[in-house]
N, C-alpha and C positions, 0 to 999 in steps of 0.2 A: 487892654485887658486880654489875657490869655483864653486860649480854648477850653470849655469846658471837656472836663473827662473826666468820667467816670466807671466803676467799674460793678460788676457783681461777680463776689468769691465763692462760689458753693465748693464744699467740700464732696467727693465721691466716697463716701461713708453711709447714701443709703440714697432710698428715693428723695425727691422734691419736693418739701412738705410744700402748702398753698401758702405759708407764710413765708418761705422764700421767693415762691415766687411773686406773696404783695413784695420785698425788695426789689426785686429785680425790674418789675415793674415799674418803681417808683422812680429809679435808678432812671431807667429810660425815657421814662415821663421829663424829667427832670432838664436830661440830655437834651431831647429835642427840644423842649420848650425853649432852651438858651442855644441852639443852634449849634450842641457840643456831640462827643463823642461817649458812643455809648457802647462797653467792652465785658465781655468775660473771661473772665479767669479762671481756671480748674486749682482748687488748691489742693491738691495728694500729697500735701509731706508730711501725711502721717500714714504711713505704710502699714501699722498696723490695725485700724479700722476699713480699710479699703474694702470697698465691696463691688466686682465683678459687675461690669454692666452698666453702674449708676453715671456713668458720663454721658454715655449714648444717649440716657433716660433723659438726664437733664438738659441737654442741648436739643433734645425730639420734644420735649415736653416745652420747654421755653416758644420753637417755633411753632408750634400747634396754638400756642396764646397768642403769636402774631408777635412777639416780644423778640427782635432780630438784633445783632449786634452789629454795630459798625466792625469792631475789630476781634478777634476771639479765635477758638479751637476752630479746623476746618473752615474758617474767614480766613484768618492770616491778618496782615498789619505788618506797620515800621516797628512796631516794641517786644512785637514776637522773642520767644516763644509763648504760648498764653497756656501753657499747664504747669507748673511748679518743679513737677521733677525732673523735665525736659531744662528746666533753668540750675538745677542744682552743684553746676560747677562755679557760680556767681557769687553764692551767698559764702563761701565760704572768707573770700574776700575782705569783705566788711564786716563778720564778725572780729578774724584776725585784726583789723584795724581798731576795733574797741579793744581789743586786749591789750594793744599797742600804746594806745593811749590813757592804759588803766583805768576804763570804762565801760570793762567786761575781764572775765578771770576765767580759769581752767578751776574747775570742781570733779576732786577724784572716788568721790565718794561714792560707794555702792547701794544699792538699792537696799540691799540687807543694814548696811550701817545707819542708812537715814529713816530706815523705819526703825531699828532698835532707838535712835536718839529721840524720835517722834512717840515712842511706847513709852522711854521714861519720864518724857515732859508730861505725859500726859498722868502718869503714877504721882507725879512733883505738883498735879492740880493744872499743868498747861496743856487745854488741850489743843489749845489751835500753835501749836509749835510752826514759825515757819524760820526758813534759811535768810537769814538776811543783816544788816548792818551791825546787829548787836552777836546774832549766832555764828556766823558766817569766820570771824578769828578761832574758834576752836572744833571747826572742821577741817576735812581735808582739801585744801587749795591752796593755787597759787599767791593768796593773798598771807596765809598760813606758812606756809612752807617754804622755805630755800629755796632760791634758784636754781641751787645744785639742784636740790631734790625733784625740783619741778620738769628742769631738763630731762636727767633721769629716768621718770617715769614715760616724757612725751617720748626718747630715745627707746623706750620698753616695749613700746605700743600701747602701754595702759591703758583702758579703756577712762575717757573722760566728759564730760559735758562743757559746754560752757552757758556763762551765766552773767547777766546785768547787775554790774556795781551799783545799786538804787542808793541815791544820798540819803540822807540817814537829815530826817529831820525838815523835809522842804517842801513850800507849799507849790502843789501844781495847780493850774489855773489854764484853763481853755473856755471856749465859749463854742456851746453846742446850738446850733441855728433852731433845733427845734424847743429845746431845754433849756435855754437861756446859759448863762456861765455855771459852771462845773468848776468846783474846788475840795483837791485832796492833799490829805500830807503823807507823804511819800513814804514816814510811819507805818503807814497801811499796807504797804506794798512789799513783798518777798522778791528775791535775789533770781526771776524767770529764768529756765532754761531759755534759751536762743537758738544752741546751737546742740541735736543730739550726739549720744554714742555711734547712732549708725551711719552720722555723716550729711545727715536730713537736719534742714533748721525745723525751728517751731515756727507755729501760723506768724507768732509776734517778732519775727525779725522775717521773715520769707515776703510778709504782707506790708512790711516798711519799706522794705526796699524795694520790692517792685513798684508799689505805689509812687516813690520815689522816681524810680528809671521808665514808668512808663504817666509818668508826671500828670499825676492824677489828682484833680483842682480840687473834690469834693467824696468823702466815704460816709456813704449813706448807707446803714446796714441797720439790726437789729439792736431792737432793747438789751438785748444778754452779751453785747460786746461793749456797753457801759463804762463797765467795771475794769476793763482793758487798754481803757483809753488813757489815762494820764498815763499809765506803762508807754504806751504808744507815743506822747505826748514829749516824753523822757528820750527815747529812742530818737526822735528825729534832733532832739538838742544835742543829745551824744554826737548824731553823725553832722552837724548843722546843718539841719539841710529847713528849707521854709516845707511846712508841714498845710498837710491839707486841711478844708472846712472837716469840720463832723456832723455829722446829724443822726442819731440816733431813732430809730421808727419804735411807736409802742406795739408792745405785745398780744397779739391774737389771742384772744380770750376763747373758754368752752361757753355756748350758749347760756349758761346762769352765770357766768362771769364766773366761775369759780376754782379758778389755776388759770396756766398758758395750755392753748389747744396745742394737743403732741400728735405723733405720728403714732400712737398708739389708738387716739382716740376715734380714728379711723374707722366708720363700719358702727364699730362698738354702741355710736352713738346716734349712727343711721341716719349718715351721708358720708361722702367723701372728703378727703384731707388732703390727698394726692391730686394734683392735675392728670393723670392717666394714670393706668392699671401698673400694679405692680406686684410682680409675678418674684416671689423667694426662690433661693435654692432649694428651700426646703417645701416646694411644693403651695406655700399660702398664697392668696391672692387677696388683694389690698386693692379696692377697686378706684377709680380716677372719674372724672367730670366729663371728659372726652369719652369714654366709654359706657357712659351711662347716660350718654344723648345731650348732654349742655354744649350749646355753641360757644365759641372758643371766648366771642364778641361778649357774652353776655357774662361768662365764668371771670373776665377782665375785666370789666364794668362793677361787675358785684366786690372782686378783689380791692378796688380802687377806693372802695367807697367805707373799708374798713382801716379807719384812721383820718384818712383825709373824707374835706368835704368842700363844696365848693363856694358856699357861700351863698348860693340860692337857692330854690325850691326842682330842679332839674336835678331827675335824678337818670335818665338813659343820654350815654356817654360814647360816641365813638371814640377809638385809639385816639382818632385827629383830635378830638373837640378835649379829650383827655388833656392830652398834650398842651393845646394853646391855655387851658383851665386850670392844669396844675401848678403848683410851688409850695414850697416846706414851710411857709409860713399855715399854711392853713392845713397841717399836718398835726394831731393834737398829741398832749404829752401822755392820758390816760391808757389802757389796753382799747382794746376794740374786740366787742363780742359777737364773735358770728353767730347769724341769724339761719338757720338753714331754711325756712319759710322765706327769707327775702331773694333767699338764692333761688327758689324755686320763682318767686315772681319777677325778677329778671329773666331769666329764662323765657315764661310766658310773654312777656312784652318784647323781645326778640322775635321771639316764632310768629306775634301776631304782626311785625311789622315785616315778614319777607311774606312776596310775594307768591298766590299761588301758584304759579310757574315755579316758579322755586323748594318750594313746599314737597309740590308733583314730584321733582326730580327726586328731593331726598326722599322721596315718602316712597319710593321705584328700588330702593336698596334694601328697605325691608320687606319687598314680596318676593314670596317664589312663584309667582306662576307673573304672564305680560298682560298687563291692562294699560288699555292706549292712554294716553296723556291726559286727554282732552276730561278723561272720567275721573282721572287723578288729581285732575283741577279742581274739577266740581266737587270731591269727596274735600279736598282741602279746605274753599270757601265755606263749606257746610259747618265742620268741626273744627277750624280750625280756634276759635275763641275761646272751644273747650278744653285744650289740648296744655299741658307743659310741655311736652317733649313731640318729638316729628310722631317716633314710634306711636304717640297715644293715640296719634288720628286714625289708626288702623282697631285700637283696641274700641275708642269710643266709637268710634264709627262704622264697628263691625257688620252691622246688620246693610250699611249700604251695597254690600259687598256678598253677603247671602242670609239669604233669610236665618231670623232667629232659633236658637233654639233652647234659650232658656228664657225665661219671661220671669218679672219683677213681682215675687208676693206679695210685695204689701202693699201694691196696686190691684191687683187681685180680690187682697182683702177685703181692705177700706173702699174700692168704688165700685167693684162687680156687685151685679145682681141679678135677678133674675131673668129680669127685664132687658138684660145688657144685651146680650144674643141677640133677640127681636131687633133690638134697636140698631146694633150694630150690621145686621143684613139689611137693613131698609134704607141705611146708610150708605152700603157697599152698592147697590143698585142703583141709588142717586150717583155716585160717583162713578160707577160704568156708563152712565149714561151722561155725560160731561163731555161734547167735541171739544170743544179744544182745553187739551189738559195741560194745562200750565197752573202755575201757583195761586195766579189772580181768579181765575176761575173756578178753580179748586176751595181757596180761601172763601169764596162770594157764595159758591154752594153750601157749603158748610155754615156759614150765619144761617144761613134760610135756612138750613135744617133746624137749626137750635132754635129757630126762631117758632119754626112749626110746630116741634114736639114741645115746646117751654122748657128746653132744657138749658143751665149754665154751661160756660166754657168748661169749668171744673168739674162738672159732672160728669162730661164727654169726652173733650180731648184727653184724658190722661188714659181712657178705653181702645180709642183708636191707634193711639202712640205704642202701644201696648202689644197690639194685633201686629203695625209694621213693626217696629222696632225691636217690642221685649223690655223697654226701655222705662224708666219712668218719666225720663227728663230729655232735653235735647235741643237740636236746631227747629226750627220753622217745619209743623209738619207739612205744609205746602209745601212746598221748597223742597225737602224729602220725598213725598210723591211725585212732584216732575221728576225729579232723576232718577226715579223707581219706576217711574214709565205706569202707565193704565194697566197696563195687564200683570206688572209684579203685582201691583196693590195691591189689585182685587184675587187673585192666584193668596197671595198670603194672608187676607182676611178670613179667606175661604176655610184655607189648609188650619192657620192657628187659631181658629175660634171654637175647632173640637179639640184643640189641646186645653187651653183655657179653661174650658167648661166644666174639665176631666179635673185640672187645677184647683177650679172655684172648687168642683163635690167633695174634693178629697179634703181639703181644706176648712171647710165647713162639715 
């Protein structure tokens, strides 16, 4: 059995939506599971959608997912080169050779003549006019035209195209691993450009014959290249060459399932579409995963899971465990609708499985001022349960960090009273007078309080939480007051219970 190879073609015609890269992903999943090769390809041979930048993009964004290539741009490999226009003295080759074998034609016709011919079909009731087996004799080509004539103009420089001889009448038949067998009649299919005016082939001969020469076993790509496959299917019987598997991926749905999610809907919809930020010429910013605090691990995990599934109740996935779990069998045929709430709960379940050493570290690149480790640990294991993203252990967890200074009204509202102040100093005294302040002892005094006064936990603790914190809700406020040490405690009971008080009168 031959090596697996596979490859992913992005085009640099814009950023990386996240549905190229579930491909790409899938691609590679795919590779290593069969111990094959896993490659990209830059496809630029369309010159005029090009857009500045977007290769850098795609190859920085792919490694930021952990998604690495065996062989590819700035890799290198035996099948090099791996950008398209870098290969563009190749293709001209083997289109010449379908022409040769009258399996392909020169078409001289202008852009101006084949929309005039297209405006009348459509005045005559046709509106889907295309070029092909039946129209194709009373245009301008080599199919059409004299030999003389056709020398002639190629002698002229004419400007020309060329185009696939499609038979006229034949059923094409392939079998898609994900889709089961695909069958069209070639009726359906128009006379493809191949080869342009500017010397550039199209994706549908650029993408056969590389796949060809860099002898690629398996084209796993998206739903919307469907429709291009018996074309494709046609191409490799033209050149005989044995053609690879296909698999087809279904299409990334908007959260109500209702269209394919674009690169538009980006923001719009309130999250991201891109794997990282992407920055227009024209000044817009399209913001990314990566830069809005999702770990790369968990943004791959969440990708993986939209389409494919594994077949049991496991749903946290490393690259590795990916890999040995994946295969296109359990890849399904419908769209997949991203959840943007499950992408936030991966996230969570990432963060809550690294360590708080780890935590500490990231959580050190968003301060500006140095607090030693050891308190960035402690602030970690505290909030860390609460948190989606690293950032939020700072936000939720502000007050461990300086006393508060806004306080939660509708705790104010609903549990202040009048009574709260008394109770709350009488409280603050028992807990200065606590040796040894730690959480056990902290928690054990605190029963006896409530025990004494007859007060519930609900009547109380959301008062005192209130006084540290500001907060309504939160970690263990034991646990809290150790790392706040005896003298913050009692120092902000002190300070915010003439703010509160100021809060309750105004409020009431």
């Amino acid at each position: 059995m031959s090596t697996v190879r596979v490859r992913f073609a992005p085009s640099p015609t814009g950023p990386l939506h996240i549905g190229g890269v579930r491909t790409a992903l899938y691609n590679y999943l795919f590779a290593k599971k069969n111990k094959g090769v896993f490659i990209i390809r830059i496809e630029d041979t369309d010159q005029t959608r090009f857009v500045e930048g977007t290769q850098n993009y795609i190859l920085d964004a792919l490694k930021w997912c952990g998604i690495r290539p065996d062989e590819g741009p700035n890799v290198g490999g035996n099948y090099g080169p791996y950008v398209q226009s870098e290969r563009k003295d190749l293709y001209r080759q083997y289109v010449e050779q379908l022409v040769k074998e009258e399996k392909a034609y020169y078409a001289f016709d202008t852009e101006d003549e084949l929309n005039d011919v297209r405006e009348k079909a459509k005045q005559m009731g046709m509106p889907n006019w295309q070029y092909n087996s039946v129209t194709r004799t009373t245009l301008k080509n080599s199919l059409s035209l004299s030999q003389d004539d056709v020398q002639k103009k190629l002698s002229l420089g004419e400007p020309y195209v060329i185009r696939i001889k499609i038979p006229r009448n034949k059923e094409i038949r392939f079998e898609d691993k994900i889709r089961g067998w695909v069958v069209v009649n070639s009726n359906n299919i128009d006379d493809k450009v191949l080869f342009k005016s500017d010397g550039m082939p199209t994706y549908h001969l650029a993408n056969i014959v590389d796949d060809h020469l860099m002898e690629i076993t398996h084209v796993i790509r998206g739903e919307e290249w469907l429709p291009s496959a018996p074309l494709h299917v046609l191409l490799y019987e033209a050149f005989g060459w044995d053609r690879p598997e296909f698999a087809h991926l279904p299409l990334l749905l908007r959260p109500d399932g209702n269209g394919k999610l674009s690169k538009r809907d980006g923001d719009r919809l309130g999250f991201p579409v891109f794997p990282c930020n992407w920055h227009t010429k024209e000044g817009e910013l399209y913001s990314g995963y990566r830069e809005n605090g999702y770990f790369p691990e968990a943004f791959i995990n969440m990708l993986a899971f939209l389409g494919w599934n594994p077949g049991t109740k496991q749903e946290l996935f490393s690259l590795e465990e990916l890999v040995d779990s994946f295969s296109l069998e359990r890849v399904g045929k419908a769209g997949a609708k991203f959840d943007a709430d499950k992408t936030k709960w991966f996230q969570q379940q990432y963060l809550r499985k690294k360590t708080n050493e780890e935590l500490a570290d990231l959580l050190s690149q968003y301060l500006n001022e140095n607090i030693e480790k050891s308190k960035l640990i402690s602030i970690c294991s505290l909030i860390k349960e609460r948190a989606t993203f690293v950032k939020d252990i700072l936000t939720e967890g502000d007050y461990l960090l300086k006393n508060p200074v806004v306080f939660d009204e509708q705790v104010i509202q609903k549990k202040w009273t009048e009574q709260s102040s008394v109770l709350l100093n009488e409280w603050k005294d028992k807990l200065n007078s606590i040796n040894e302040f730690n959480s056990n002892e902290i928690e054990k005094n605190f029963k006896s309080f409530l025990e004494e006064k007859q007060l519930s936990i609900g009547q109380f603790l959301p008062l005192f939480r209130l006084l540290i914190t500001g907060k309504p809700s939160g970690p263990s406020m034991f646990e809290i007051c150790t790392f706040l040490g005896q003298i913050e405690c009692i120092e902000r009971m002190e300070n915010n219970m003439k703010t509160i008080t100021t809060l309750f009168a105004n409020i009431n």
